[in-house]
PDB file as gemmi writes it, atoms N, CA and C in Angstrom:
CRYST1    1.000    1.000    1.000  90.00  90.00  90.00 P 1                      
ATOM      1  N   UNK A   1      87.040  60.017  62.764  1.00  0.00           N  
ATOM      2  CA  UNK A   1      85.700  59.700  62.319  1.00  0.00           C  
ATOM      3  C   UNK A   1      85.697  58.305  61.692  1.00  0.00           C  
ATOM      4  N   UNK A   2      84.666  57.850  61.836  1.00  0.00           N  
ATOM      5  CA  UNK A   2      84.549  56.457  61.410  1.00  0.00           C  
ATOM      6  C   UNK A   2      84.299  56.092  59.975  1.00  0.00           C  
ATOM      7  N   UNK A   3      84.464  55.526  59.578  1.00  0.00           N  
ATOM      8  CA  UNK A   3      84.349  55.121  58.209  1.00  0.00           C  
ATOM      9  C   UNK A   3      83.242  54.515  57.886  1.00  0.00           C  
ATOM     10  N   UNK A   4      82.733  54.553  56.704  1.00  0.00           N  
ATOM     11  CA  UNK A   4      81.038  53.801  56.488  1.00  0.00           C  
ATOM     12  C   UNK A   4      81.518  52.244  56.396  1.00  0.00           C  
ATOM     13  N   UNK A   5      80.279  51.840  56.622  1.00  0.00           N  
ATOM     14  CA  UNK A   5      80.383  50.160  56.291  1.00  0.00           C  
ATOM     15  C   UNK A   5      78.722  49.960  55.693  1.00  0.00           C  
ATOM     16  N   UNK A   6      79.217  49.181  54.405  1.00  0.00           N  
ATOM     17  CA  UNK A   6      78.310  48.792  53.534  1.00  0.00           C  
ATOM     18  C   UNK A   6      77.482  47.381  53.598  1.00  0.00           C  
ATOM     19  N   UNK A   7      75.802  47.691  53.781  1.00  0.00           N  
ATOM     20  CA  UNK A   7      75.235  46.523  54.179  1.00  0.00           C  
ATOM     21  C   UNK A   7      74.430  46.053  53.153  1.00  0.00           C  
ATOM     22  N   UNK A   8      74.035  45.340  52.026  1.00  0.00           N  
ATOM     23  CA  UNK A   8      73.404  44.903  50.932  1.00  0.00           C  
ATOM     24  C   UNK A   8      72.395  43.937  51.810  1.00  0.00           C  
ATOM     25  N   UNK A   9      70.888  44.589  51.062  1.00  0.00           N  
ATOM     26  CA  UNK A   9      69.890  43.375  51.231  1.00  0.00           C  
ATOM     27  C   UNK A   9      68.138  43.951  50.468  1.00  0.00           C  
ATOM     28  N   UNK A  10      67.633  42.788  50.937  1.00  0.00           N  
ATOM     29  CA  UNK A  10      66.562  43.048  49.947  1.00  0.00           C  
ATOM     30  C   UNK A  10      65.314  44.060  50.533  1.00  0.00           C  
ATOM     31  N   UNK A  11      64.476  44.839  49.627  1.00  0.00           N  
ATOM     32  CA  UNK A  11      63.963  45.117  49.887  1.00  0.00           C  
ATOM     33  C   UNK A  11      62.364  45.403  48.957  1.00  0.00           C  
ATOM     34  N   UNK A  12      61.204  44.900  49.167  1.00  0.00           N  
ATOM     35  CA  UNK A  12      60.273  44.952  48.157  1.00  0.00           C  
ATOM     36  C   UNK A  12      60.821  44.160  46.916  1.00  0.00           C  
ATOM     37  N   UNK A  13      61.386  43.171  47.338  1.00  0.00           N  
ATOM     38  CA  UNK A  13      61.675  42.859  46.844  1.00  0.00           C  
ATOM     39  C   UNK A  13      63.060  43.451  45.560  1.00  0.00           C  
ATOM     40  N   UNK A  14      63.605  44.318  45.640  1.00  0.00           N  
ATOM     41  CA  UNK A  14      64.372  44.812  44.786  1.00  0.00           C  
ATOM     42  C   UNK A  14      65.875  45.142  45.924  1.00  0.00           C  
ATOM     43  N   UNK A  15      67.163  44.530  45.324  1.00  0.00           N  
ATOM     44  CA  UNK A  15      68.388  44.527  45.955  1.00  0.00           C  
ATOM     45  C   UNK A  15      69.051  45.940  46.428  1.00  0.00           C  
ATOM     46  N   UNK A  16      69.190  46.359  47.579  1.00  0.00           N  
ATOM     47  CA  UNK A  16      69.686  47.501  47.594  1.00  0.00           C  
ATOM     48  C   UNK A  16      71.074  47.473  49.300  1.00  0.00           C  
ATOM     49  N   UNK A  17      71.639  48.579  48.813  1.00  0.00           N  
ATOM     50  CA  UNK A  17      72.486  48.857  49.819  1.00  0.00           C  
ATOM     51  C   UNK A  17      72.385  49.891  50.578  1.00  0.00           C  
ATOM     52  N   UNK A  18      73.239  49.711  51.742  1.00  0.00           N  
ATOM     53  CA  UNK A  18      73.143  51.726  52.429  1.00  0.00           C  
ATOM     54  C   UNK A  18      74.564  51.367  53.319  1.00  0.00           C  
ATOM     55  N   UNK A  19      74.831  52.547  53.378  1.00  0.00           N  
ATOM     56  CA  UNK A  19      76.108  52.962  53.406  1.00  0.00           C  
ATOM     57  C   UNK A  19      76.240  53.493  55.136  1.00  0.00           C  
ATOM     58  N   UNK A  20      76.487  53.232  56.544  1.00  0.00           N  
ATOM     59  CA  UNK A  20      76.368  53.891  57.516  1.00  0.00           C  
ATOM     60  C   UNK A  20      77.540  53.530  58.117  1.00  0.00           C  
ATOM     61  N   UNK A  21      77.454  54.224  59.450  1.00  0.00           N  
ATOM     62  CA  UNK A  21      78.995  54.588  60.321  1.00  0.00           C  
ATOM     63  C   UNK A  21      78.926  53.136  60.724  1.00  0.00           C  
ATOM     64  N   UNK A  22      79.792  52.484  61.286  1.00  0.00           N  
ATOM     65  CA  UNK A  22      79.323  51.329  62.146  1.00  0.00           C  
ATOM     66  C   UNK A  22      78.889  51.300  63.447  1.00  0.00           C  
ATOM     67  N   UNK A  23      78.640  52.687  64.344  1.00  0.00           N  
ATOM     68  CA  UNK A  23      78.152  52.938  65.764  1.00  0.00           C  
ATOM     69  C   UNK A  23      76.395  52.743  65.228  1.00  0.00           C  
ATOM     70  N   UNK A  24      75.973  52.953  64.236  1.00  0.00           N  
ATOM     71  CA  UNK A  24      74.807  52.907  63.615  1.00  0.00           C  
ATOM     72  C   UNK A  24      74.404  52.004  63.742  1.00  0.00           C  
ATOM     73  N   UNK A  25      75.081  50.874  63.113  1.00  0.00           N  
ATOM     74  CA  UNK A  25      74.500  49.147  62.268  1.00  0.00           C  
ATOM     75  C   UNK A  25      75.002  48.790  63.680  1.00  0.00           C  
ATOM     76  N   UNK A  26      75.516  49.139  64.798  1.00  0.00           N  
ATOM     77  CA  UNK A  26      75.482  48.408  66.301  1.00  0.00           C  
ATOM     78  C   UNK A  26      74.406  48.790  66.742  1.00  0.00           C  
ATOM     79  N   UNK A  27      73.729  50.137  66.748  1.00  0.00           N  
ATOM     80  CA  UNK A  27      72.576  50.331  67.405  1.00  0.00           C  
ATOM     81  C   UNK A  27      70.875  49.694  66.761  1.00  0.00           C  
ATOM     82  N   UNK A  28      71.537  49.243  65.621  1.00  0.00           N  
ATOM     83  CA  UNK A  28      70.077  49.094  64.434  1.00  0.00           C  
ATOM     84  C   UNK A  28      70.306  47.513  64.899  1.00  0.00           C  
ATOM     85  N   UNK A  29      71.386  46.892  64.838  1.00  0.00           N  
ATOM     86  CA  UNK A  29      71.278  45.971  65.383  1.00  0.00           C  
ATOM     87  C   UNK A  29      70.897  45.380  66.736  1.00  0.00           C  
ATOM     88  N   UNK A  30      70.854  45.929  67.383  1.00  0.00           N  
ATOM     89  CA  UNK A  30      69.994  46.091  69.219  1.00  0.00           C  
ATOM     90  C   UNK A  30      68.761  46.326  69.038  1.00  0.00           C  
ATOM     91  N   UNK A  31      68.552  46.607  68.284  1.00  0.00           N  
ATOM     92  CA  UNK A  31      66.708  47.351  68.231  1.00  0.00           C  
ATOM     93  C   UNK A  31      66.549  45.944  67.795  1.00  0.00           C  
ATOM     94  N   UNK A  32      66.513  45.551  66.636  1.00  0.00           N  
ATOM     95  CA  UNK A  32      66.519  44.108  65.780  1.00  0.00           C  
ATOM     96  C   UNK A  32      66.432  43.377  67.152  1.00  0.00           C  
ATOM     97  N   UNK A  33      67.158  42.900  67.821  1.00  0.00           N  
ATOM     98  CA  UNK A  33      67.569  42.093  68.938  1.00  0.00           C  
ATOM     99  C   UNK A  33      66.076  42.386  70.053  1.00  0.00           C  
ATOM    100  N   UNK A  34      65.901  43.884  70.553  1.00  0.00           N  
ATOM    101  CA  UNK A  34      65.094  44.073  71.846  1.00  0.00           C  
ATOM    102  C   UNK A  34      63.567  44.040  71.033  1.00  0.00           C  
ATOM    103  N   UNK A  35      63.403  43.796  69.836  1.00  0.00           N  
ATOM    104  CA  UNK A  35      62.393  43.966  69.279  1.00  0.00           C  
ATOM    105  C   UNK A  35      62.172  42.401  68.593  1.00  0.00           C  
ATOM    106  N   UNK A  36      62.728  41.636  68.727  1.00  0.00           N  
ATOM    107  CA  UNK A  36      62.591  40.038  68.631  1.00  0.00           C  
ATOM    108  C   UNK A  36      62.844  39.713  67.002  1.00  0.00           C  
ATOM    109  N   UNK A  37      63.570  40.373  65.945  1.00  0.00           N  
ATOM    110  CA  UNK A  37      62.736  40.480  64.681  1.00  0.00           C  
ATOM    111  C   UNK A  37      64.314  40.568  63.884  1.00  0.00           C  
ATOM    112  N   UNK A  38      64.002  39.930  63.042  1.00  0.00           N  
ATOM    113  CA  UNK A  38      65.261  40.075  61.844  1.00  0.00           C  
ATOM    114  C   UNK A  38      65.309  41.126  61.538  1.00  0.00           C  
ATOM    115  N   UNK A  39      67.229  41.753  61.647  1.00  0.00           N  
ATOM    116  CA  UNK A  39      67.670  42.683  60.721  1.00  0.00           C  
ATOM    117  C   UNK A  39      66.609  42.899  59.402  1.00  0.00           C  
ATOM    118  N   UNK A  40      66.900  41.734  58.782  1.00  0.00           N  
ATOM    119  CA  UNK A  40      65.764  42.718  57.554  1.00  0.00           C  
ATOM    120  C   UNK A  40      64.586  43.061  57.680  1.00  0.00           C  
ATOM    121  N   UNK A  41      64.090  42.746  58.479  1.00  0.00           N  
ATOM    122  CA  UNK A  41      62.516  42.321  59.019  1.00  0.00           C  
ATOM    123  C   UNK A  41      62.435  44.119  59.476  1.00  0.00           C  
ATOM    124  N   UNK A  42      63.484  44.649  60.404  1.00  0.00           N  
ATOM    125  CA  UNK A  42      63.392  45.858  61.222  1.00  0.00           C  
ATOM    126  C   UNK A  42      63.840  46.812  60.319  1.00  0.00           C  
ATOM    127  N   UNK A  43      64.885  46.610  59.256  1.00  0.00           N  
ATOM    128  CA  UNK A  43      64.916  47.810  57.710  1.00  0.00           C  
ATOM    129  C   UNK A  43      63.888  47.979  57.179  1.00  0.00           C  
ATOM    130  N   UNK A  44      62.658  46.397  56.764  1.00  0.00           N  
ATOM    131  CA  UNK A  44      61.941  46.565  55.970  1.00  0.00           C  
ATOM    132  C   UNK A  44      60.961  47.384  56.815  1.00  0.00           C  
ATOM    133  N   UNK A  45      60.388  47.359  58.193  1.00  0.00           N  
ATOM    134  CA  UNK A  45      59.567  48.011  58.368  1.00  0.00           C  
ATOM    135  C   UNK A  45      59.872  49.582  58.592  1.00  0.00           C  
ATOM    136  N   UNK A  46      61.138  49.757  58.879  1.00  0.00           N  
ATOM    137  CA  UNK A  46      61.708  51.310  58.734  1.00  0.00           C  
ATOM    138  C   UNK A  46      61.361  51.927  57.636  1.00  0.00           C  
ATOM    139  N   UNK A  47      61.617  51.200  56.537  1.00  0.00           N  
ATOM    140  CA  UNK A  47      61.333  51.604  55.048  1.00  0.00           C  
ATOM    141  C   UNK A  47      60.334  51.777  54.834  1.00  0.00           C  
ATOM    142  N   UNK A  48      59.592  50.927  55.177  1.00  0.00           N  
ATOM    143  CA  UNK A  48      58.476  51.823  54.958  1.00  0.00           C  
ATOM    144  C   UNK A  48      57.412  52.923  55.891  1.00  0.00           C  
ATOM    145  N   UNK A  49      58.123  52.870  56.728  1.00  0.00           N  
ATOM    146  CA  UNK A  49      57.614  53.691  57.722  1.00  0.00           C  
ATOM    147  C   UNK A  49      58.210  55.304  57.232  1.00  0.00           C  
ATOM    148  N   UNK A  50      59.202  55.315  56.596  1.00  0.00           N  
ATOM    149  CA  UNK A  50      59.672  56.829  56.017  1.00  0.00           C  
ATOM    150  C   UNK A  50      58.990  57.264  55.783  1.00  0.00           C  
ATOM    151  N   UNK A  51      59.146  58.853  55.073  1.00  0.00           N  
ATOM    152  CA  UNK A  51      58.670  59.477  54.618  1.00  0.00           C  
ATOM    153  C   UNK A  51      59.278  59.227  53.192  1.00  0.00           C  
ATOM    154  N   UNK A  52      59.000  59.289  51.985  1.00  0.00           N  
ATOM    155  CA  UNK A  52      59.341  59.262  50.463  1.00  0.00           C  
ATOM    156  C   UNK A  52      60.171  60.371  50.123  1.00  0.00           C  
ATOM    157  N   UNK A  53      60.478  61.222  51.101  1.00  0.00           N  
ATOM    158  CA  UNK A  53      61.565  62.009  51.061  1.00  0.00           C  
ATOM    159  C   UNK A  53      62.657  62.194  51.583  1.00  0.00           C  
ATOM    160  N   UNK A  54      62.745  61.356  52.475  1.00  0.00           N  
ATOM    161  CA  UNK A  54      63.613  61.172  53.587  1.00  0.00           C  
ATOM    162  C   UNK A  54      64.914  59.505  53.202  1.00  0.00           C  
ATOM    163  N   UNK A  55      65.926  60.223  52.370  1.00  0.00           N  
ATOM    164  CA  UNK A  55      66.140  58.079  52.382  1.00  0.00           C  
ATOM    165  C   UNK A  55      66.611  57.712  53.275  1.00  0.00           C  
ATOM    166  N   UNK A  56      66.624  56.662  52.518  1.00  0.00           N  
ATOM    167  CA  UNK A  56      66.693  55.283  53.678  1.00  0.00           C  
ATOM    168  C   UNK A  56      68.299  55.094  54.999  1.00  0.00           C  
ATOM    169  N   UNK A  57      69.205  55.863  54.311  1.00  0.00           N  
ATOM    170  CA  UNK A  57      69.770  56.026  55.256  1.00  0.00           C  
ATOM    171  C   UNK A  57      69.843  56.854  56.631  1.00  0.00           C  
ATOM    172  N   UNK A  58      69.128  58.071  56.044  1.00  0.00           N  
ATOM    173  CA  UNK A  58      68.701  58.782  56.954  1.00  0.00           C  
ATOM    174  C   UNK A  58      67.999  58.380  57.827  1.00  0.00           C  
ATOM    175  N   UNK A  59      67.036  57.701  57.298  1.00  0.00           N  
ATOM    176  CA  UNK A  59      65.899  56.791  58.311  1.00  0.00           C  
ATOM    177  C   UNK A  59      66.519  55.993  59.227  1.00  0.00           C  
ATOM    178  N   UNK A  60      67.009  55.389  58.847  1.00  0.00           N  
ATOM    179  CA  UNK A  60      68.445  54.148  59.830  1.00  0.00           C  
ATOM    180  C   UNK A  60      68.826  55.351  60.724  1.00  0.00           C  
ATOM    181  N   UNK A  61      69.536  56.374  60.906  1.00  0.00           N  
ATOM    182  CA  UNK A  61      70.186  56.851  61.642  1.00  0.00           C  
ATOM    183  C   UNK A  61      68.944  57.349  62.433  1.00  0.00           C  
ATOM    184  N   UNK A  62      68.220  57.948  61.837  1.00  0.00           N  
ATOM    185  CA  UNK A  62      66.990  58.655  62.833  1.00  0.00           C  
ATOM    186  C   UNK A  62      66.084  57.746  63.878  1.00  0.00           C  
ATOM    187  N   UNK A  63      66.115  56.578  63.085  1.00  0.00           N  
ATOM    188  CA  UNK A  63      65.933  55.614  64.432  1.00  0.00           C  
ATOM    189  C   UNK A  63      66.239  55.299  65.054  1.00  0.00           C  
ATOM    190  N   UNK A  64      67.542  54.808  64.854  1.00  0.00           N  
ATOM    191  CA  UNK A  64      68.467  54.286  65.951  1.00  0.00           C  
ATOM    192  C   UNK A  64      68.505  55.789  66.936  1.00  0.00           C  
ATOM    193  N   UNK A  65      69.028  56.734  66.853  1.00  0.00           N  
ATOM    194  CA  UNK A  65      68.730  57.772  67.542  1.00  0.00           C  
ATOM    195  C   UNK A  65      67.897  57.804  68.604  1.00  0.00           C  
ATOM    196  N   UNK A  66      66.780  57.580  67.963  1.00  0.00           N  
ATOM    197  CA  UNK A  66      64.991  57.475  68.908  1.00  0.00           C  
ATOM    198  C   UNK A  66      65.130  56.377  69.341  1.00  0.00           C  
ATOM    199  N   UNK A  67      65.624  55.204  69.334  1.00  0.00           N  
ATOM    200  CA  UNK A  67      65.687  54.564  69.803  1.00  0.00           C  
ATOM    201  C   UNK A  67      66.371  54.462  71.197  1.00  0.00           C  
ATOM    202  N   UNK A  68      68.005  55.232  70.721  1.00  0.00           N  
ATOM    203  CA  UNK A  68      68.506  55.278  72.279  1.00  0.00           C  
ATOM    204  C   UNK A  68      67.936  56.839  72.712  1.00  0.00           C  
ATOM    205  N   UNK A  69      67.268  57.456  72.364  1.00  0.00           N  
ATOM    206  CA  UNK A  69      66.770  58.688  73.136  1.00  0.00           C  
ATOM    207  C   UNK A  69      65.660  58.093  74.152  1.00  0.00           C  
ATOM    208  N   UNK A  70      64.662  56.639  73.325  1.00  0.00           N  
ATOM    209  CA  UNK A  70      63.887  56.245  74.500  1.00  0.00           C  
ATOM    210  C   UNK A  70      64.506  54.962  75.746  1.00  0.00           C  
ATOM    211  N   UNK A  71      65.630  54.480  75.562  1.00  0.00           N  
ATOM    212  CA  UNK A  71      66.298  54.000  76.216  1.00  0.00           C  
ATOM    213  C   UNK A  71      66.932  54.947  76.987  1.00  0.00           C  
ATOM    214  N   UNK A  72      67.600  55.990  76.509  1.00  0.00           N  
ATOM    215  CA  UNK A  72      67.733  56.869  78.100  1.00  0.00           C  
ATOM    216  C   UNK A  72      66.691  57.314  79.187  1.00  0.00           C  
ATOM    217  N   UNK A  73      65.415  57.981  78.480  1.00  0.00           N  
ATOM    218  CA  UNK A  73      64.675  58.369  78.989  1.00  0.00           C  
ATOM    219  C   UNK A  73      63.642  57.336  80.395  1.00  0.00           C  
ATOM    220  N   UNK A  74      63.913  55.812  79.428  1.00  0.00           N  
ATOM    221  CA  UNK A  74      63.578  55.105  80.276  1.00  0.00           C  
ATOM    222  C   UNK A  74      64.091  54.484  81.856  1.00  0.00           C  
ATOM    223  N   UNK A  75      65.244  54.441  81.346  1.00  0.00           N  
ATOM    224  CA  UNK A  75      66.323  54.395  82.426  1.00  0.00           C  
ATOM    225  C   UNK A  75      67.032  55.445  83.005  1.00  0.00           C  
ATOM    226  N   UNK A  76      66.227  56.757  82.770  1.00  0.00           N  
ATOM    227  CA  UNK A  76      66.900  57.884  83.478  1.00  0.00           C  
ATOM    228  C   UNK A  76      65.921  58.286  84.397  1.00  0.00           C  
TER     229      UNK A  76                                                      
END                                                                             
């Protein structure tokens, strides 16, 4: 199993981190990329796209997820 890797940056202005696998921060990073838009640019709008119960790491993984669930679907 992979080990977390720790990414620090801003958000609402207030400094924060999150903690994910690195198969994660490769896929969050592709979205960033096919979506034209800065890494922080694509956290910040994740963030707030959550739910207030759901954190923020969770959110990272649940997208990236949906993300390649609609990349298969598209190309399948």
């Amino acid at each position: 199993m992979s080990d977390l890797v720790k990414r620090s940056l801003s958000l609402s202005g207030h400094r924060t981190s999150v903690a994910l696998e690195p198969e994660f921060w490769t896929v969050l990073d592709a979205m960033a990329a096919v979506r034209q838009q800065s890494f922080a640019s694509l956290v910040a709008s994740l963030d707030a796209a959550r739910p207030p119960e759901r954190p923020l790491a969770s959110a990272l993984r649940v997208a990236a997820l949906m993300h390649l669930q609609k990349s298969i679907q598209t190309t399948g």
